[in-house]
N, CA, C and O atoms as a MOPAC input file, in Angstrom:
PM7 MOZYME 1SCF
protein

 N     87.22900 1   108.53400 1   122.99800 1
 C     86.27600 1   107.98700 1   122.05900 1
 C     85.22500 1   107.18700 1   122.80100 1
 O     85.31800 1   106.57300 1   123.86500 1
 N     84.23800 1   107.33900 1   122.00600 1
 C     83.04600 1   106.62200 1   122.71300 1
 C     82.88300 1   105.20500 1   122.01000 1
 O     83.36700 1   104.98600 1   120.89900 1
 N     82.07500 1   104.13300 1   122.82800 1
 C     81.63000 1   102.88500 1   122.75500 1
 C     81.01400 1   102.60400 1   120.98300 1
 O     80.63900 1   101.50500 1   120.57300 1
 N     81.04200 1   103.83800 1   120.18600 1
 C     80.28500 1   103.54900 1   118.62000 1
 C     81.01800 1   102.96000 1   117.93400 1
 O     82.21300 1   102.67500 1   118.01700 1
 N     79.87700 1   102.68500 1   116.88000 1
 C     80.94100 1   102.16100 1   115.65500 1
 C     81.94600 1   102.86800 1   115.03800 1
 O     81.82800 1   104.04700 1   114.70400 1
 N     82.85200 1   102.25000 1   114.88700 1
 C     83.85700 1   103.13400 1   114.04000 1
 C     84.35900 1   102.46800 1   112.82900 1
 O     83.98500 1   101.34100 1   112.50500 1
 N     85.29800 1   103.24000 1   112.08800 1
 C     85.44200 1   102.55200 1   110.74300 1
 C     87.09400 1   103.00900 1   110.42600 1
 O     87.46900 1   104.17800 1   110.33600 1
 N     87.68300 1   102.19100 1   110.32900 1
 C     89.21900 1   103.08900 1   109.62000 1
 C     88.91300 1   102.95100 1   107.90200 1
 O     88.33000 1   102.30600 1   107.03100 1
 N     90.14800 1   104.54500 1   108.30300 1
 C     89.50300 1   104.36200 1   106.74800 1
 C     91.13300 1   105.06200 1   106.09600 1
 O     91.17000 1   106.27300 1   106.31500 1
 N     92.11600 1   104.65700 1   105.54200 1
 C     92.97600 1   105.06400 1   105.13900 1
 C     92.98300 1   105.73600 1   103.76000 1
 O     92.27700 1   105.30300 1   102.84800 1
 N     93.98400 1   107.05700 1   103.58400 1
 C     94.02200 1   107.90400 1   102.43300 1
 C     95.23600 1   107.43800 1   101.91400 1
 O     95.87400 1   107.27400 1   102.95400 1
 N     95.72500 1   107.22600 1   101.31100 1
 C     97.17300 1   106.99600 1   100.52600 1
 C     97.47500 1   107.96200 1    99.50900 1
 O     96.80400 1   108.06400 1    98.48200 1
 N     98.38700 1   108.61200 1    99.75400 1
 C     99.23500 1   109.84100 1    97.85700 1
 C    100.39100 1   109.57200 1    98.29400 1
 O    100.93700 1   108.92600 1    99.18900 1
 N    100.71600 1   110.47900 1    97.11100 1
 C    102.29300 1   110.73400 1    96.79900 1
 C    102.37100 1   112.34500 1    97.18700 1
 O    101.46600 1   113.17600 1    97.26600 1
 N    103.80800 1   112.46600 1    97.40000 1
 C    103.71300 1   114.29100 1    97.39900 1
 C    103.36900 1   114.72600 1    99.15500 1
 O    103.44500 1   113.88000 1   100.04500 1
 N    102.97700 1   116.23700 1    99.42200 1
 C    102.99800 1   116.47200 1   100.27200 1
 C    102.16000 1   115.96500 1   101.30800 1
 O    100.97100 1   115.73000 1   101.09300 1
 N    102.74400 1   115.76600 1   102.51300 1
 C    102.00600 1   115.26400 1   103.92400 1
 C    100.57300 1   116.37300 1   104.17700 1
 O    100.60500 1   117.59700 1   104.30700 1
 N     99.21800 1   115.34000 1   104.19200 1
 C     97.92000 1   115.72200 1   104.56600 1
 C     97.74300 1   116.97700 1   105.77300 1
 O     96.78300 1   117.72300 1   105.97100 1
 N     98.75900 1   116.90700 1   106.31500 1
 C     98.69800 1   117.65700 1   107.91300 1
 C     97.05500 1   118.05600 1   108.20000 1
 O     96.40200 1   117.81900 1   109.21600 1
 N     96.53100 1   118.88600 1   106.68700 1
 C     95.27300 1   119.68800 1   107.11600 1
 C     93.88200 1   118.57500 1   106.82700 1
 O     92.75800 1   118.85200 1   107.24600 1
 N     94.13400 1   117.52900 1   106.18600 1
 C     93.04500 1   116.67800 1   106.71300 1
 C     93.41000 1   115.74700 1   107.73000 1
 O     92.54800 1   115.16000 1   108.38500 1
 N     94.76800 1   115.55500 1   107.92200 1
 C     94.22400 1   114.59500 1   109.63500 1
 C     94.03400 1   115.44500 1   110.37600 1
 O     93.69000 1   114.90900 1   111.43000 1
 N     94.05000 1   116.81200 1   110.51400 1
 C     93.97700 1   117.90700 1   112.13200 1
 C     92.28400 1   117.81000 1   111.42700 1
 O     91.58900 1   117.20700 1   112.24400 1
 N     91.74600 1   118.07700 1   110.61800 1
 C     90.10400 1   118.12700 1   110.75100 1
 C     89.23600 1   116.88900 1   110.90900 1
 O     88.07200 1   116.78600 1   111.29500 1
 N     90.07500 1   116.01900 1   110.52500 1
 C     89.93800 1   114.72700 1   111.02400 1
 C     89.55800 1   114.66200 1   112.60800 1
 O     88.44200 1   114.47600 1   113.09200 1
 N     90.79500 1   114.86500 1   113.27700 1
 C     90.80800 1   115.09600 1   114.50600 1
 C     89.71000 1   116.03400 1   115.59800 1
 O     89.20600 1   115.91600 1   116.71500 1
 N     89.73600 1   116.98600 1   114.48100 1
 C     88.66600 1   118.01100 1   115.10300 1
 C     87.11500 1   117.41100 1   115.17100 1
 O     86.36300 1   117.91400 1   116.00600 1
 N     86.60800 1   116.32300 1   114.29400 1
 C     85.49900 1   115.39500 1   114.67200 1
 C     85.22300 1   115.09300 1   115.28200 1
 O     86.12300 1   114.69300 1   116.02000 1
 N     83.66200 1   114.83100 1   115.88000 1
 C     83.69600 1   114.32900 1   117.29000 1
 C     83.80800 1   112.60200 1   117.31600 1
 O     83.23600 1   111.74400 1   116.64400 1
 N     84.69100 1   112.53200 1   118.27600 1
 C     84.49500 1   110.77000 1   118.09300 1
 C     85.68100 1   109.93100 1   117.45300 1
 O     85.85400 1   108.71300 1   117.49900 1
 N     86.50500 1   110.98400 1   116.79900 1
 C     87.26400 1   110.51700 1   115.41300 1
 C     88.77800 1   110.87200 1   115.71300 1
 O     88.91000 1   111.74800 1   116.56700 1
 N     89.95000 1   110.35900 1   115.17200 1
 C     90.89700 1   110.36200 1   115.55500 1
 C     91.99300 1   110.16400 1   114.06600 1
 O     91.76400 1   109.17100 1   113.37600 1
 N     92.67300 1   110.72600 1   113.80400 1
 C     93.26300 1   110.46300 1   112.41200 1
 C     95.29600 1   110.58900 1   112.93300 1
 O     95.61000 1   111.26300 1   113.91500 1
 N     95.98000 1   110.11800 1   112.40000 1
 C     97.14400 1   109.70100 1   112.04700 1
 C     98.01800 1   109.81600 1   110.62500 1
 O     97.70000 1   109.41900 1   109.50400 1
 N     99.11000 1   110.43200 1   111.02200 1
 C     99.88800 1   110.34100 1   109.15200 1
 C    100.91100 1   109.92200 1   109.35800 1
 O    101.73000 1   110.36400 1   110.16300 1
 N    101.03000 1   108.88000 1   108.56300 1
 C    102.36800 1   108.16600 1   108.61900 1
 C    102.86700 1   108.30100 1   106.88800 1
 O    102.14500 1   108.58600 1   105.93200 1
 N    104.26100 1   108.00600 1   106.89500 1
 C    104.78400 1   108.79700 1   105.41400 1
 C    106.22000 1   107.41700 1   105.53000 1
 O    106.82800 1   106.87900 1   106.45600 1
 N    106.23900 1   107.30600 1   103.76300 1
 C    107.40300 1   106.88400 1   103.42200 1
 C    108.62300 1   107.87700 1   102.63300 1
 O    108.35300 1   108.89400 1   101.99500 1
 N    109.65900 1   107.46400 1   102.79000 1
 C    110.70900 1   108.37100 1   101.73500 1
 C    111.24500 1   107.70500 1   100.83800 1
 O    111.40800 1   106.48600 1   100.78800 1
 N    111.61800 1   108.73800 1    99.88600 1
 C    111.90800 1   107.62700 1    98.32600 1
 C    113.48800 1   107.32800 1    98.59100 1
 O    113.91400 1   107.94200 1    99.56900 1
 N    114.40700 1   106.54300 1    97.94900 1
 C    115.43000 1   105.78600 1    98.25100 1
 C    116.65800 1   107.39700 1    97.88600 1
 O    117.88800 1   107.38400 1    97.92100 1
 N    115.84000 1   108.46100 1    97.60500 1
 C    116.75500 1   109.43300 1    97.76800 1
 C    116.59300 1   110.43700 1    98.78900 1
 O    117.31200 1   111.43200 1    98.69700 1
 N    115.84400 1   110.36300 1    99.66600 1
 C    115.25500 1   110.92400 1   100.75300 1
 C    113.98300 1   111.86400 1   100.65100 1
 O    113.35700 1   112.34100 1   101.59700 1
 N    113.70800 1   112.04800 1    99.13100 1
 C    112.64500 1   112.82400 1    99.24200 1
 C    111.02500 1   112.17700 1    99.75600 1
 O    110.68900 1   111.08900 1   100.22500 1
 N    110.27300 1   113.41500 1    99.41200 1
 C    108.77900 1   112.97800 1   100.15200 1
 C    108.24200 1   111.91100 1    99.31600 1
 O    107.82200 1   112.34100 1    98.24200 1
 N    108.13200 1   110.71500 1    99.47000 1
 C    107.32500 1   109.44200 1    98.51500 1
 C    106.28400 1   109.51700 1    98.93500 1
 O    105.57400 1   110.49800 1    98.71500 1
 N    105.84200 1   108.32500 1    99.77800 1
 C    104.21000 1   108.14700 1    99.79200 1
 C    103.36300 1   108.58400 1   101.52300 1
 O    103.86600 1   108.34500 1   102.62100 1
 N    102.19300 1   109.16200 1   101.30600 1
 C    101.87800 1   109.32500 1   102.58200 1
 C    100.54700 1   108.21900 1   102.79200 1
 O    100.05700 1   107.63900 1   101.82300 1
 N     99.97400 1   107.99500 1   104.41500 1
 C     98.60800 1   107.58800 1   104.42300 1
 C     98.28000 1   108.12100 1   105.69700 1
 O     98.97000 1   108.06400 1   106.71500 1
 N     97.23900 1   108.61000 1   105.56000 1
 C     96.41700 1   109.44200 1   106.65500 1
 C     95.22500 1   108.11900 1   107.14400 1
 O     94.15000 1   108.03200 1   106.55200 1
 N     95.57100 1   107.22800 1   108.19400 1
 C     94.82700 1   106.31900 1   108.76900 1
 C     93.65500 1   106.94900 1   110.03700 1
 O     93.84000 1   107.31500 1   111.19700 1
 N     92.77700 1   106.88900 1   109.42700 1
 C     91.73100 1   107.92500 1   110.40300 1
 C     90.62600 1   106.70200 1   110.88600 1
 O     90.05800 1   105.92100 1   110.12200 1
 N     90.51000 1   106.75400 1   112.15000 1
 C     89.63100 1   106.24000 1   112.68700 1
 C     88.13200 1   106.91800 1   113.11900 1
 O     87.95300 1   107.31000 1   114.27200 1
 N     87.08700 1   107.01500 1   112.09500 1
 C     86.15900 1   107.61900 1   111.94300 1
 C     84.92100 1   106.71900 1   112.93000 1
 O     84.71900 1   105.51300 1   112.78300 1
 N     84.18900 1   107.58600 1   113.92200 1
 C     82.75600 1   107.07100 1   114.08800 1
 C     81.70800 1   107.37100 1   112.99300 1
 O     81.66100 1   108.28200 1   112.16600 1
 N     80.86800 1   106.31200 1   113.24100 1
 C     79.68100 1   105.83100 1   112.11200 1
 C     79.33900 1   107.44900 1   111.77700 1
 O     79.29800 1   107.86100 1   110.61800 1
 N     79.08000 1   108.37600 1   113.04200 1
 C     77.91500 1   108.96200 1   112.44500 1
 C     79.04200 1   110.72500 1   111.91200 1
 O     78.54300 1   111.73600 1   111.41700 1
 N     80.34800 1   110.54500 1   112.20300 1
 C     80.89100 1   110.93500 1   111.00400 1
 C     81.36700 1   110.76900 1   110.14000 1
 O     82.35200 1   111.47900 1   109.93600 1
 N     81.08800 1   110.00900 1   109.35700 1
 C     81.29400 1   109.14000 1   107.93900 1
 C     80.87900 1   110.24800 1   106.75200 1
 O     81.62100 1   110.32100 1   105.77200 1
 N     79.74900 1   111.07300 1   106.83000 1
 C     79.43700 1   111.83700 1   106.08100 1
 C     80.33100 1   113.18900 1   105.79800 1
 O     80.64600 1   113.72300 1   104.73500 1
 N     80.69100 1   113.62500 1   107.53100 1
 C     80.75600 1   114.61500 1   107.37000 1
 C     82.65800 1   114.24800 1   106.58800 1
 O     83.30000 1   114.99500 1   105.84900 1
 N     82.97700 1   113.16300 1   107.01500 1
 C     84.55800 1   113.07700 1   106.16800 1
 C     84.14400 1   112.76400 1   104.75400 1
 O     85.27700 1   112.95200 1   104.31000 1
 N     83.54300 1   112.48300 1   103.82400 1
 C     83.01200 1   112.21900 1   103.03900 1
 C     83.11000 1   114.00300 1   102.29700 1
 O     83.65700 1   114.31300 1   101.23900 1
 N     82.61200 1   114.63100 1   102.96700 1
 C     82.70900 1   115.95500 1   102.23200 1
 C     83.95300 1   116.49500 1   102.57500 1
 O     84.46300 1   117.37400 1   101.88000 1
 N     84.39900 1   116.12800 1   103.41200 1
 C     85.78000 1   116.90800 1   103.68200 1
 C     86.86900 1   116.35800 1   102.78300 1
 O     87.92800 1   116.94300 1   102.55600 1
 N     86.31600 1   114.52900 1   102.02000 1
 C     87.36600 1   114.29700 1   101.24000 1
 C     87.11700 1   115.22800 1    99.75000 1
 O     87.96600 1   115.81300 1    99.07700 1
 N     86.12800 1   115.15400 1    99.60600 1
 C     85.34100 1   115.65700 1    98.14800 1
 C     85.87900 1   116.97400 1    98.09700 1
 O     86.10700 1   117.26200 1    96.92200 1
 N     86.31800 1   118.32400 1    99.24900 1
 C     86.82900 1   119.48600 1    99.19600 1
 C     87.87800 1   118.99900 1    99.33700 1
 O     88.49300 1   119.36300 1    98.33500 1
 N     88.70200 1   118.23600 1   100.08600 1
 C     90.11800 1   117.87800 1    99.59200 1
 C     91.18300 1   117.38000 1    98.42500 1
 O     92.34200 1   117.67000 1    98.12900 1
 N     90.23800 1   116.53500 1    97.95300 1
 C     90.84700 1   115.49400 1    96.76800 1
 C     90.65000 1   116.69300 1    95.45800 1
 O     91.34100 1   116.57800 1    94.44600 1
 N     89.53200 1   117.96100 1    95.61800 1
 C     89.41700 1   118.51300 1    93.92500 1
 C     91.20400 1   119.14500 1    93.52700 1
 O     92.01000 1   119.95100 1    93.99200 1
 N     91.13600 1   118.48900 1    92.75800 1
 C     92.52200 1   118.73400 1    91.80800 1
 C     93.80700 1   117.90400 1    92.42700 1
 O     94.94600 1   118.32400 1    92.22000 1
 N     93.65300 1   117.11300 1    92.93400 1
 C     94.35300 1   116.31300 1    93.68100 1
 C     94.36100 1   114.90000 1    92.63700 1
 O     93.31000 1   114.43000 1    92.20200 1
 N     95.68900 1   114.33400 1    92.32800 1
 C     95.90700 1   112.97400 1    91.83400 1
 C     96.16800 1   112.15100 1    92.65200 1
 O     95.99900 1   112.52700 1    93.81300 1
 N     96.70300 1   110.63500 1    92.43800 1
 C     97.34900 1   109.80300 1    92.94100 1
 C     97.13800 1   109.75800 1    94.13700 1
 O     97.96600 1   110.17500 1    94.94700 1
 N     95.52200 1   109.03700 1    94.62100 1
 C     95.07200 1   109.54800 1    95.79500 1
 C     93.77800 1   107.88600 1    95.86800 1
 O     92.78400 1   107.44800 1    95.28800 1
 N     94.60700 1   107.57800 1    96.86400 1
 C     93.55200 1   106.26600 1    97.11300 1
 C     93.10400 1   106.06100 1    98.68100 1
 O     93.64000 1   106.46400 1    99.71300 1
 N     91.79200 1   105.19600 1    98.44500 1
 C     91.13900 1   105.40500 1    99.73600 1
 C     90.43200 1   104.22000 1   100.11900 1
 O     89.45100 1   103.79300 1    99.50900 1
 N     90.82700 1   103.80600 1   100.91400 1
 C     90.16400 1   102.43700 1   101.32100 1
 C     89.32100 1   102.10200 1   102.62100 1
 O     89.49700 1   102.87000 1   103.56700 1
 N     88.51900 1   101.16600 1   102.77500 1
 C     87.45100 1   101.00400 1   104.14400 1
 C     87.46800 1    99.80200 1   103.68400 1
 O     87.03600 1    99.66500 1   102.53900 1
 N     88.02900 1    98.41200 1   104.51700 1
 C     87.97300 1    97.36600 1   103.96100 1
 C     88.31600 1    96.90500 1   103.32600 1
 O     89.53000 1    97.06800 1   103.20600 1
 N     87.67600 1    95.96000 1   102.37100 1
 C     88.11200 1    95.47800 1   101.57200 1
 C     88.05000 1    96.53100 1   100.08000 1
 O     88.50800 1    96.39400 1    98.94600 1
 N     87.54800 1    97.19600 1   100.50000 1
 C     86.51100 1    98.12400 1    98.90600 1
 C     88.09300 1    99.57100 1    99.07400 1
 O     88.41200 1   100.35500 1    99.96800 1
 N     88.51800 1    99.33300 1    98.02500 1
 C     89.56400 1   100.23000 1    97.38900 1
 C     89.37500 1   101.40100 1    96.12000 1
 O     89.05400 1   100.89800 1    95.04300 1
 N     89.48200 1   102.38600 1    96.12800 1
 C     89.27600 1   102.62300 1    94.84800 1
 C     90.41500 1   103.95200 1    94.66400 1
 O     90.74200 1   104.64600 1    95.62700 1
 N     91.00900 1   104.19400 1    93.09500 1
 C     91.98800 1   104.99300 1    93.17800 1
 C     91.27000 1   106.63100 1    92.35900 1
 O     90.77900 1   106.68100 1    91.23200 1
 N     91.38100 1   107.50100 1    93.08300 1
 C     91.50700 1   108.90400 1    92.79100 1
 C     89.43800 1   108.79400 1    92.17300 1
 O     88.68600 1   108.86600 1    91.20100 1
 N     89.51200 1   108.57200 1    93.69300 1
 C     87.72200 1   108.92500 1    94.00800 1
 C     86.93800 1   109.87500 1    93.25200 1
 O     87.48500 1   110.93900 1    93.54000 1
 N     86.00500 1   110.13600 1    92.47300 1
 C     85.00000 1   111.13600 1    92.13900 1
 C     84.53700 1   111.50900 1    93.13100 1
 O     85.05100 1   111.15000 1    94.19000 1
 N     83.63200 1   112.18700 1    93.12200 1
 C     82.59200 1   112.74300 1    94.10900 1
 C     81.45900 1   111.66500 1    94.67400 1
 O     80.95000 1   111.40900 1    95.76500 1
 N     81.32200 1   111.01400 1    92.83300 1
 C     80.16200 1   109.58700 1    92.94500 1
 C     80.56800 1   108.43400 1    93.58500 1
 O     79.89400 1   107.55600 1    94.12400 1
 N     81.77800 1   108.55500 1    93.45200 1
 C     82.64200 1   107.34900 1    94.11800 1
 C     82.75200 1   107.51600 1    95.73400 1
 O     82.54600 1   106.60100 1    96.53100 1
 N     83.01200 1   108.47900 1    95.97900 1
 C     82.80300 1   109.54200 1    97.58200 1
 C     81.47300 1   108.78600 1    98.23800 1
 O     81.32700 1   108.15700 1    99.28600 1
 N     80.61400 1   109.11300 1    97.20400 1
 C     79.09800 1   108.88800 1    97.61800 1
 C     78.96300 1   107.29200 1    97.78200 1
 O     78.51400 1   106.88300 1    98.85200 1
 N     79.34000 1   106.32300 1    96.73900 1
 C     79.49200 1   105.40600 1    97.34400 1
 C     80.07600 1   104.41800 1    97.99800 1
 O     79.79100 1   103.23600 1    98.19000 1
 N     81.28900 1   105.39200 1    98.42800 1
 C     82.22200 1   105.00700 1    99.79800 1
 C     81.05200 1   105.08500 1   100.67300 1
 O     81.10400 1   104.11200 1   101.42500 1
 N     79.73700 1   105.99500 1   100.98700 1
 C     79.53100 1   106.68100 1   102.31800 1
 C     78.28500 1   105.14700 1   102.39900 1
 O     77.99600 1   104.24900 1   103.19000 1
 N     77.92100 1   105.58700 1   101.16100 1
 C     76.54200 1   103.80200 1   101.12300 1
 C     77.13600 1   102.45100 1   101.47600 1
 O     76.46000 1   101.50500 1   101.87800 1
 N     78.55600 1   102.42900 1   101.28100 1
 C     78.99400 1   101.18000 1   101.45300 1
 C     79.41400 1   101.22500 1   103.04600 1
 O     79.32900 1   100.20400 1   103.72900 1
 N     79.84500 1   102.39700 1   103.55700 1
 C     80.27900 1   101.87800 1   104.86900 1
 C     79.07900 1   101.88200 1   106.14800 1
 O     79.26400 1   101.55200 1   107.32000 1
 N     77.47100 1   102.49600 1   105.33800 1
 C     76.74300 1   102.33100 1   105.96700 1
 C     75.92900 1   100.98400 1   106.04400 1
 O     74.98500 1   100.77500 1   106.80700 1
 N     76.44300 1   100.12900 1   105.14500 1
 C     75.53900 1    98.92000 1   104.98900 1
 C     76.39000 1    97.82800 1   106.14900 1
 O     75.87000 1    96.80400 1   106.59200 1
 N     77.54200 1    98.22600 1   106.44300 1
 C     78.49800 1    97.50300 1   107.18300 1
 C     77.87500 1    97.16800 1   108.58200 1
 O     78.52600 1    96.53500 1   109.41300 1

């Protein structure tokens, strides 16, 4: 990774492990993503979070990669900071991308 800004930005669900957005995550230039997972007190799959460490100037392009990920997707939260919000729109997407550019 290079000397830029970067931003973490964590995904949180329930249900199956992200695998295919942290590997495109990964495939970013600059950017680096992680999945870490809990299990429910009967061993099944509980909660996941895909902690991705994004540079500034791909902020956009994860931004669309969440917007093709999340369609039809529930129980899906996403945070940068302090600013949280649960089971993102597209508009909400959009102003994840305004808010982490004012940072």
């Amino acid at each position: 990774m290079t000397d830029q800004e970067k931003f973490e930005v964590v995904i949180t669900s329930e249900g199956k492990r992200p695998e295919e957005l942290a590997n495109s995550v990964n495939e970013m230039e600059d950017s680096q993503a992680m999945i870490t997972g809990r299990a429910n007190l009967d061993g099944s799959a509980g909660e996941w979070m895909v902690i991705a460490s994004v540079a500034a100037t791909m902020l956009p392009h994860l931004v669309d990669l969440l917007k093709t990920y999340m369609t039809n997707k529930s129980d899906v939260t996403l945070k940068l900071g302090d600013w949280e919000v649960n089971n993102p729109t597209p508009e909400l997407l959009d102003e994840f991308l305004r808010r982490s550019q004012q940072t």
